[in-house]
Structures are given as structure tokens and as C-alpha cells.
N, C-alpha and C positions, 0 to 999 in steps of 0.2 A: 600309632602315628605320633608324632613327636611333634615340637615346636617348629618354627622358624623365621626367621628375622629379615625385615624390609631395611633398608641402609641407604639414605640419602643425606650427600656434604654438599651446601650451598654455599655461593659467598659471602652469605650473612648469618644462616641458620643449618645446626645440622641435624635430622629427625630419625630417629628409629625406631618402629613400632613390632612390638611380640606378637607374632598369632598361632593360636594354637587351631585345634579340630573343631572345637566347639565355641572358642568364643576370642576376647583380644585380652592378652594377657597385659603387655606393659607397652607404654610409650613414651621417649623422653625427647627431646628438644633442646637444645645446646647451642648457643654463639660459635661459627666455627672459629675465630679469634681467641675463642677461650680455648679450643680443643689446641689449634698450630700455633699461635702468634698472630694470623694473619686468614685470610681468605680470598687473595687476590691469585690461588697459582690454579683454578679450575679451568682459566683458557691456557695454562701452558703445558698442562697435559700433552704428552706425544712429543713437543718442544726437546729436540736436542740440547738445547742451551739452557742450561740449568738457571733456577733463580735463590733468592736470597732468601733465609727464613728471619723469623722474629730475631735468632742470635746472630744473626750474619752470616751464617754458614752457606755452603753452595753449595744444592741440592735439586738432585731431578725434581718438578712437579708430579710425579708418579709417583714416587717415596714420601711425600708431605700428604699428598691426598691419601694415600695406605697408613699412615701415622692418624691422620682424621677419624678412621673407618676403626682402627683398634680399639682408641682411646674411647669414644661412643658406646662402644661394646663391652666397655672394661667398668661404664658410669653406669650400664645395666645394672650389674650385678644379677648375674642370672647362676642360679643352680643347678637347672636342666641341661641335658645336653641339647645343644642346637643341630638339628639334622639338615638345615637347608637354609645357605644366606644368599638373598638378594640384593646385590648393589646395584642403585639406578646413576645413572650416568647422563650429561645434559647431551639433546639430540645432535647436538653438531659436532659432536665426539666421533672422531673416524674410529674404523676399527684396530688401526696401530695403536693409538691412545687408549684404546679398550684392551690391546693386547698388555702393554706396560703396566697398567694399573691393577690389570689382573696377577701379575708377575710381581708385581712389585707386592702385593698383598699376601699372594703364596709364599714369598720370602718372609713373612715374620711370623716369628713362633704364638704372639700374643691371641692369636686370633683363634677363638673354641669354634671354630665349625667342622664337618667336613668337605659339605658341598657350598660350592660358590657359581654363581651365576650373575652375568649381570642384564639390565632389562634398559630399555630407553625411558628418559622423564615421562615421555607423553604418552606411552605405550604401559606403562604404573597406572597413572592419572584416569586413563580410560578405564584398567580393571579398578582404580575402586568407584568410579561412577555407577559402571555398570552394577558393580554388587549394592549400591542404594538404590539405584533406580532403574534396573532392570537391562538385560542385553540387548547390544544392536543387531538388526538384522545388516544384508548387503546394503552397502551404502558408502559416503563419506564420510568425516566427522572431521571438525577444527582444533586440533590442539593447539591453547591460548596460553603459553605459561607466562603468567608476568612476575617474574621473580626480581632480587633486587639488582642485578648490575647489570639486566638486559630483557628485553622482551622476547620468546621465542614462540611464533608460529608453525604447526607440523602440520600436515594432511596425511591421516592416516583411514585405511579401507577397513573397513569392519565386517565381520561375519566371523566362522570358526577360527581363522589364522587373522588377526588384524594384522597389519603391517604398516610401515611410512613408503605412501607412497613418493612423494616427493621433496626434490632438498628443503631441511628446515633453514626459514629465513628469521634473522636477529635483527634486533633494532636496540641501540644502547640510550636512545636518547627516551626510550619509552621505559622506566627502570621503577622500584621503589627506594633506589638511592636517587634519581632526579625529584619525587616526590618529595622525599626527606628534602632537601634541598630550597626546594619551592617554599614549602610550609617552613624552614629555618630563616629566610630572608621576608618570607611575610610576617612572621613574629619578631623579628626587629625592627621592622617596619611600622608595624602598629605601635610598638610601643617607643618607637623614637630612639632606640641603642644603633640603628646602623649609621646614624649623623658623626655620634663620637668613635666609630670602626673607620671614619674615611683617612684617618692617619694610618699609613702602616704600620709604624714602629708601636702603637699604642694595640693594633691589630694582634702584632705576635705574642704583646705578652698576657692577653687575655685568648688566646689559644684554647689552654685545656679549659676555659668557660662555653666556649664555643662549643667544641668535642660532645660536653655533657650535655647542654643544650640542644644539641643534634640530636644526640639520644633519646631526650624528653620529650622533644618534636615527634620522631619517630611513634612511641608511647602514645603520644596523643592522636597522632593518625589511625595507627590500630584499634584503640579504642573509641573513634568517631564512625570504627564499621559497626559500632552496634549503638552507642549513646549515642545522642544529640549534639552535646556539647564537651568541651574536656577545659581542665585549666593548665596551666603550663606556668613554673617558677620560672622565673626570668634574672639570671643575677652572673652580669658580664660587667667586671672590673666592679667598679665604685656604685653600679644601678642594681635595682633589686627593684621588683614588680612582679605583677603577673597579669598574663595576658591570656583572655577566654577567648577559646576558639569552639566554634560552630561547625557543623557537618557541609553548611554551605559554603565555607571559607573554604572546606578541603576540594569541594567538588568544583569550584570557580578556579583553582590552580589546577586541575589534573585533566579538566575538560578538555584543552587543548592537546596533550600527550595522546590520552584517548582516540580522539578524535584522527592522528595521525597515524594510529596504530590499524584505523581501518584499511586506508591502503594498500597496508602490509598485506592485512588478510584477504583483499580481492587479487593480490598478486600471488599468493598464493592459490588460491583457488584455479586460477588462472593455470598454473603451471600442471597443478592438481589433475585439469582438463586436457592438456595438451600431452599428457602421461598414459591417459589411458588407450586400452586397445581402440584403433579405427577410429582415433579421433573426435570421440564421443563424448563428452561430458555426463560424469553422474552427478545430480544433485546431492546438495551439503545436508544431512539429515539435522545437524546438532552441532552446538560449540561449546567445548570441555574446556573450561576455567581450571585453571591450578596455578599455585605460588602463593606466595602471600602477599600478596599485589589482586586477586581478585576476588577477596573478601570486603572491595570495598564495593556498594551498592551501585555506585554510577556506572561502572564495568561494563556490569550486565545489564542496566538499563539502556545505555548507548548502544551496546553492540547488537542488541533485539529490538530496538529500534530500528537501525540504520541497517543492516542487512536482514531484517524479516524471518531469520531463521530461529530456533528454542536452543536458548544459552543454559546449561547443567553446569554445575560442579557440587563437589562433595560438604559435605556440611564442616569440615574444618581442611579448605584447600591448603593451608600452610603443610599437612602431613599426608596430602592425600599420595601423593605419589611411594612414600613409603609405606602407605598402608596398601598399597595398590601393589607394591613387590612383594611385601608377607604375604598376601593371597594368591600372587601368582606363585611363590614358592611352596606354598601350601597345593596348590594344585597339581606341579611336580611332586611333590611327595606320593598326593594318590593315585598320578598315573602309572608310577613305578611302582608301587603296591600294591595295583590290580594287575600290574603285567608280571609281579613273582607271582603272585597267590593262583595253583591250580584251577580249572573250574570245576566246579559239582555240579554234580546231577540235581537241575530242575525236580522241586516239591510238587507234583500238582494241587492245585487251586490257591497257591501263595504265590503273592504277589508282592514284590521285592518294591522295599522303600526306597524315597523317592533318593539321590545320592545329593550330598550337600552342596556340590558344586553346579548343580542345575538351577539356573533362574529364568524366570520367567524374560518370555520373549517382551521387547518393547519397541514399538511401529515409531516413532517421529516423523510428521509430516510439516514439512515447510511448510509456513504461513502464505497465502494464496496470493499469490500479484498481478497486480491490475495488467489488463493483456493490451497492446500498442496496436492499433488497428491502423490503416491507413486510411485517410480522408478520402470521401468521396467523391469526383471529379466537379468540377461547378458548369455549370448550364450555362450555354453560349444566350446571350441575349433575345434571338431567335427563338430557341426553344423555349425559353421563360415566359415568351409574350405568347405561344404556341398553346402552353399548358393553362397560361390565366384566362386566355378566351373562353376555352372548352371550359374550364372550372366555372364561370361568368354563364355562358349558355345553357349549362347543365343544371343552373342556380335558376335562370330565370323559366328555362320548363318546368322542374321539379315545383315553383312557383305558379307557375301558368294552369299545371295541372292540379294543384289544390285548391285555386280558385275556382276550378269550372265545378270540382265534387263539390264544392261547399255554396253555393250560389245556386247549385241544379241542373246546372247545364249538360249533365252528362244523367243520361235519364236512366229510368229503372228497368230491369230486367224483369222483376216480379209481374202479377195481376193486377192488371190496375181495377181502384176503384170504383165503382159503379156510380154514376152520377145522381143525384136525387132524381125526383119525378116533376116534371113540367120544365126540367132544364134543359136551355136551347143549348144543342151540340150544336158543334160543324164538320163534315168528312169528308173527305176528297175523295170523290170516286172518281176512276180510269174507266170514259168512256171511251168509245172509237170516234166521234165527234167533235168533245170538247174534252182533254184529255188532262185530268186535274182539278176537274169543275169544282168545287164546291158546293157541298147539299148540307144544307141546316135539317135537322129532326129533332124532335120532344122528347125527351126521355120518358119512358114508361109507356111511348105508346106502342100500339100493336103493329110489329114490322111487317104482316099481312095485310092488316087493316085498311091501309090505303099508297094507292099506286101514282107513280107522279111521273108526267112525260120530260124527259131532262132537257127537250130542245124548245118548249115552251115555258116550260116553268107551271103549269096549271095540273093538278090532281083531281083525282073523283074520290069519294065517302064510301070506303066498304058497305054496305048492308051490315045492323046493329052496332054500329060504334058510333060513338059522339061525337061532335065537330070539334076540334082544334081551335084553340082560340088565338086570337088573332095577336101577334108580336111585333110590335114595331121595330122597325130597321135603324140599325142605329147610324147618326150621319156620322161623317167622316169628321176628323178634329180639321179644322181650320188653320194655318199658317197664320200665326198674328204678325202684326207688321211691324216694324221696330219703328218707334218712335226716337228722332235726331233733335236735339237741343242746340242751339246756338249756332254761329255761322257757318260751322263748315259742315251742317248737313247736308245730306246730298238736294240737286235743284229740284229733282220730280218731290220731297219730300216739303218742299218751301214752297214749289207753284204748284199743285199739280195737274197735273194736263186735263184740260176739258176732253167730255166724249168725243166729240166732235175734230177737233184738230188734231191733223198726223201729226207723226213720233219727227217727220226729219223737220220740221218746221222752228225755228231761233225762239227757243224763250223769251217771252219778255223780262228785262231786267230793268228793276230803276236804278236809276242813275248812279245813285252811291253806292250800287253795290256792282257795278261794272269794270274789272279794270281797267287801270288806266293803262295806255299802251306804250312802250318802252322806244324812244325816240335811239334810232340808230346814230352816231356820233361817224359823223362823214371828215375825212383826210384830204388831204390836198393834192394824193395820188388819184382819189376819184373823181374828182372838178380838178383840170390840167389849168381852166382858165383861173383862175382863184391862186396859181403858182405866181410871185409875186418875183419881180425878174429886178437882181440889183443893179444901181445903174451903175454906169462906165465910168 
């Protein structure tokens, strides 16, 4: 099995990586401005109407992109023969434009391969994910490409055949040329160059300071994916300075683009849903990062945040998607190599190694989200005051009945006791007579012993026992009588009645303590003669 080469032209960077059977041979990285002139004709691919190159020439964008893909191949310098090339192409590429560019490539001689194929951005990006971090099973996955002159979201199905399920959606104002942009007007900002920029005329002929400047900006953003801090020369027209920039400078201008790009991808998902069979939705297992736009750390911090799903990309996304085409090219090789090679006759007890295109299976499970319950109806006033009662009564039995256990009231079920000796009981016995009577006895003495008539009260002395001694009855407590202070005790408590005079007969009262009787105020309607008649 021989080499074969991954081939990706962006409009800022162009990447192709060598892979062989056993391991990555070469990869190189190139400005596509250095390769054409330019890198503006990727959206005019399939475009009948030809555009302009670096020299002015007028040329299909099919034939400049095929000029990009040579030159690339020619900066290899490779000795091998190349048995298998993969060109990636961005997702919004119809197949006319995939047809062109393929034609347009088989027309020139420069090119050492002899197979060609070409593979979608997001559909690369996913095989080199998977080959670090292992296969998806059925599922969805987010392809995120934030490359430099647009943002592109893909929803593609995973398992043996991935594919794109639904149309990929672009967003230009989410780019790494609006970053570049941002971070170019915050560093004149800080250092006070954009005051003397607000003339035009003075604007144009510090132009190519600006250009460079861009560039430096750029530089310092890539490098704020991994350091802290960067410095940046500053020197437009007659000012020279330099101005330090921080990781959090970058991430306070980008937050917002981020931030809009989520949108993007619930409307994507969206459409994701409304694609599949029976109108079913699959959940999103994962979101595949690629460009070189998401090697910066906010990225993936924002987007696993705010939709709760595990963001992967490749440990150097600027190249992953050509390194994502050498390995699917590498895969066609061996599938065409085991469909010439005859089979042989099975060794018994050898057990065939394992093939290198097998990776281990890898599960993703969305992060769990809190579930929307509906409230529970609220209790009509009625039933509130229904339930506090009962809760209230059930409070004061449950109350009621620990009182009576703890106080005694609720007697024992065991043996009772036995009383000392010489202690007076009392028992009720059911005669047919007096029925609940009451009979006192002495503990200890003999229930034989002696016989007692119930309707006198008087007993006789068995023969050989002793007389009972005699117990006094005890008297009954007394009502004390309340004692009243001052005048408005009651009168039997102030006089009180001699034996001798009945109850209906007038207290004596003296005088001052009598009252006095309230004279009724008589009108002149009651005495008619007392009407005093005016005269004539």
C-alpha cells in the first residue's frame, strides 16, 4: 500500500497532509494568497461568470482553485508515487461545482496522482476526530467550522456511512477575518492611532501599515490560543509603540459573534429534526470543532455551556480536515486491496490481527437536563381550611392521647400488685340488692375467715382468727367558703342570715349602704296641666 494525500484550499490557509500505512509522513500549510494571488474565488466555484486573478486575467474560479491544488503539491516535494488524492471541498458546494473543479483538475498535467476523489469539509473533520478519539455510534453530530470568511454549520448522521443530513447553514458575520478586524480597531484604540486615521487622505497613505498590522493582529490572536498574553509592534505613519494584549481582550470582542453563532446551530438542529423519518428527532450526541477559528478556548467553552452537549475537535483543527481526507483516502486504498487480494484458506487456531482501520467504538451521552414539570393545581380556599382542621384535630388527639399514657390514665393490662398487709382496700361488688356497693377489706386477711351481711353492714369472727382492728372512716373534705373583701361582696357574706329568719325576708341595710333611687324626669306630655298656653 502506498501513500496518499489530504488537499484542503481555504480562503486564507491552504493545508496538505501525507499519510502513509503506518504512520503521517508530511504536512505543509501555505497562505492561499501566496499560492493564486488571492483567495476570494472559493464562493465562485460553479459561477459561470468568471472572476479576475492577481494579474487581471479572467478566469473560471474552477481553474484558479485547480492552479491552488497543483502548486500545494508541487511545495511537497514528494518522491513517492501518490496512489490516492483527496480533495475537501466547503459543504455548500453543489455537485456542479464539485463536477468543474474535478475537471478542471484532471485537465492539468502537474498533478502526480492517479486517483482523485473529493470528500465534504465536515465529513474530513469528523474522520480525523474519530481517529483520536474514537467512533460514533447512530447518532447526530454538529459540524462547527469556523474558518476565516464565514462560519459553516453541517448536521451530519453517524454510524457506518455518515452522511449530511441537512442543508449546511453559513453565517459571514461570524468569521476569523471579523475577529482579525475587531482585535485590529482595538489596538488602535488602546493606543490612540485611530484619532489621527479619522482623516481619509492621511488614512490611504498609511494603508500598507495597516495591511501589516492586520497581519500582526492576526499572529497575536493565534497565539493568545495558547499563551496569556502576546505584544504587537505598532507603527502606522509617524507612531511606533506597542501594545500588549491579553487573552481576555480577545475573548471580550469575540463573545458576541459566539454568542450569535448559537442560533445558527439550534436552527440547525432544528431542520436536523424535521429531516428525519416520522418526524422524530435524534438527539445531538457531540459538536466537531474545525478551522482555525476553534482553537480558540472560548469556543468551546460557550458552546458546552449553552447547549449542554461534549464539544471534540482534533488537537490541531487548522489541519484536521485534511488530515481527515488522507485517512479516508487511506481507507479506499484498503478497501480496494482486500477486494483484488483472493481469499485463503482459514489457518486453524490463528487468529487474524486486529486491521488498522478498526477503532474502538465511542458512546457520547448528552449532559442530563433538568426536566419541566407542570405545577400543581392550587387548593380552593375551602379545601385549605378542610385540611388545616383535620391536621389541627389530629394534632390535638395525638396530644390528648399522650397525655392520658403519661399521667396513668390509661391503666395496665399486666398483674397488678398485691397490696401490703393491714391495707384498707375497697371493692365493688354486684349484688342483686344494692348493685355497685362498696365493701372495704384488710389485706392479708383470711377471705374465709369472716362473713359479712351486705344489707346490714355487721359480720361474725370465724372460729381461730383474730379480731380486725378497728379503722376509722375517714370524713368527707369540707367546701371552704370563699372569703369576699371590700364592697362588692355578695350581702349573705356581709350580713349573714340568723338561723331563725327566712331567706324571702329584706335584708337590713344601713343607710349608706342603700341606694339611692333614681328620680324619673317627668315632661309636659305627662302633666297636660303643667302645658303653659301663650296668650292671644
Amino acid at each position: 500500500m502506498g501513500i496518499t494525500i489530504g488537499v484542503k484550499v481555504g480562503s486564507a490557509n491552504s493545508v496538505a497532509v501525507v499519510a502513509s500505512e503506518h504512520s503521517w509522513e508530511n504536512s505543509l500549510s501555505v497562505g492561499t494568497a501566496g499560492l493564486v494571488g488571492s483567495g476570494d474565488f472559493l464562493d465562485r466555484v460553479g459561477d459561470p461568470v468568471p472572476v479576475l486573478d492577481d494579474r487581471g486575467q479572467s478566469r473560471p474560479a474552477a481553474q484558479i482553485h485547480a492552479e491552488a491544488v497543483a502548486a500545494l503539491l508541487t511545495r511537497l516535494e514528494l518522491t513517492d508515487t501518490v496512489d490516492h488524492l483527496t480533495v475537501v471541498h466547503p459543504d455548500t458546494w453543489t455537485s456542479q461545482a464539485v463536477d468543474e473543479a474535478h475537471a478542471a483538475l484532471r485537465a492539468r498535467d502537474d498533478v502526480p496522482t492517479g486517483e482523485i476523489s473529493w470528500i465534504a469539509e465536515s465529513r474530513a473533520t469528523l474522520a480525523a476526530v474519530e481517529h483520536s478519539e474514537g467512533a460514533f455510534g447512530q447518532g447526530l453530530v454538529i459540524g462547527y467550522d469556523l474558518g476565516a470568511s464565514a462560519l459553516t454549520v453541517t448536521v451530519l448522521a453517524t454510524g457506518d456511512e455518515p452522511r449530511v443530513v441537512s442543508r449546511p447553514l453559513r453565517l459571514d458575520s461570524v468569521s476569523g477575518n471579523e475577529f482579525d478586524r475587531l482585535l485590529l480597531a482595538h489596538t488602535l484604540r488602546v493606543t490612540g492611532v485611530d484619532a489621527e486615521l479619522a482623516d481619509p487622505g492621511r488614512a490611504s497613505s498609511v494603508l500598507d501599515d495597516l495591511t501589516r498590522l492586520r497581519t500582526d493582529c492576526r499572529g497575536a490572536k493565534e497565539a493568545l490560543s495558547v499563551d496569556t498574553d502576546a505584544v504587537v509592534d505598532v507603527r502606522v505613519g509617524e507612531v511606533s509603540t506597542v501594545a500588549r494584549l491579553v487573552r481576555d481582550d480577545v475573548e471580550d470582542l469575540v463573545r458576541g459573534p459566539i454568542t450569535e453563532s448559537v442560533a445558527l446551530i439550534r436552527e440547525a438542529i432544528a431542520s436536523a429534526g424535521a429531516d428525519q423519518p416520522g418526524g422524530h428527532p435524534v438527539p445531538v450526541t457531540a459538536i466537531i470543532l474545525g478551522g482555525g477559528g476553534a482553537s480558540i478556548p472560548l469556543v468551546t467553552e460557550m458552546l458546552s455551556a449553552t447547549l449542554r452537549v461534549p464539544v471534540l475537535l482534533d488537537p490541531q483543527p487548522g489541519s484536521a480536515s485534511a488530515a481527515g481526507a488522507a485517512l479516508l483516502g487511506m481507507a479506499a486504498l484498503g478497501a480496494r486491496d482486500s477486494a483484488a487480494t483472493e481469499p485463503t484458506a482459514e489457518i486453524p487456531g490463528l487468529v487474524p490481527a486486529p486491521s488498522p482501520g478498526e477503532r474502538p467504538l465511542r458512546e457520547i451521552e448528552p449532559a442530563p437536563s433538568t426536566p419541566v414539570t407542570t405545577p400543581a393545581p392550587r387548593l380552593s380556599r375551602r379545601r385549605r381550611g378542610i385540611l388545616i382542621t383535620a391536621g389541627a384535630a389530629a394534632l390535638v388527639l395525638v396530644s390528648a392521647t399522650g397525655l392520658s399514657v403519661g399521667t396513668g390514665l390509661v391503666g395496665s393490662t399486666g398483674e397488678a400488685t398485691p397490696p401490703p398487709a393491714g391495707a384498707v382496700t375497697t371493692t365493688v361488688a354486684a349484688t342483686p340488692g344494692t348493685p355497685g356497693r362498696a365493701a372495704t377489706t384488710v389485706a392479708g386477711a383470711d377471705a374465709g375467715g369472716r362473713t359479712a351481711d351486705a344489707a346490714t353492714g355487721t359480720g361474725t369472727r370465724g372460729p381461730g382468727t383474730a379480731p380486725l382492728p378497728r379503722v376509722a372512716r375517714p370524713s368527707p373534705p369540707r367546701r371552704p367558703v370563699p372569703r369576699h373583701r371590700g364592697p362588692h361582696r355578695p350581702a349573705a357574706a356581709r350580713h349573714p342570715r340568723p338561723a331563725g329568719r327566712p331567706r324571702h325576708r329584706r335584708l337590713h341595710r344601713p343607710h349608706h349602704l342603700r341606694p339611692r333611687p333614681r328620680r324619673r324626669r317627668r315632661t309636659p306630655e305627662a302633666h297636660p296641666s303643667r302645658i303653659r298656653t301663650p296668650p292671644r
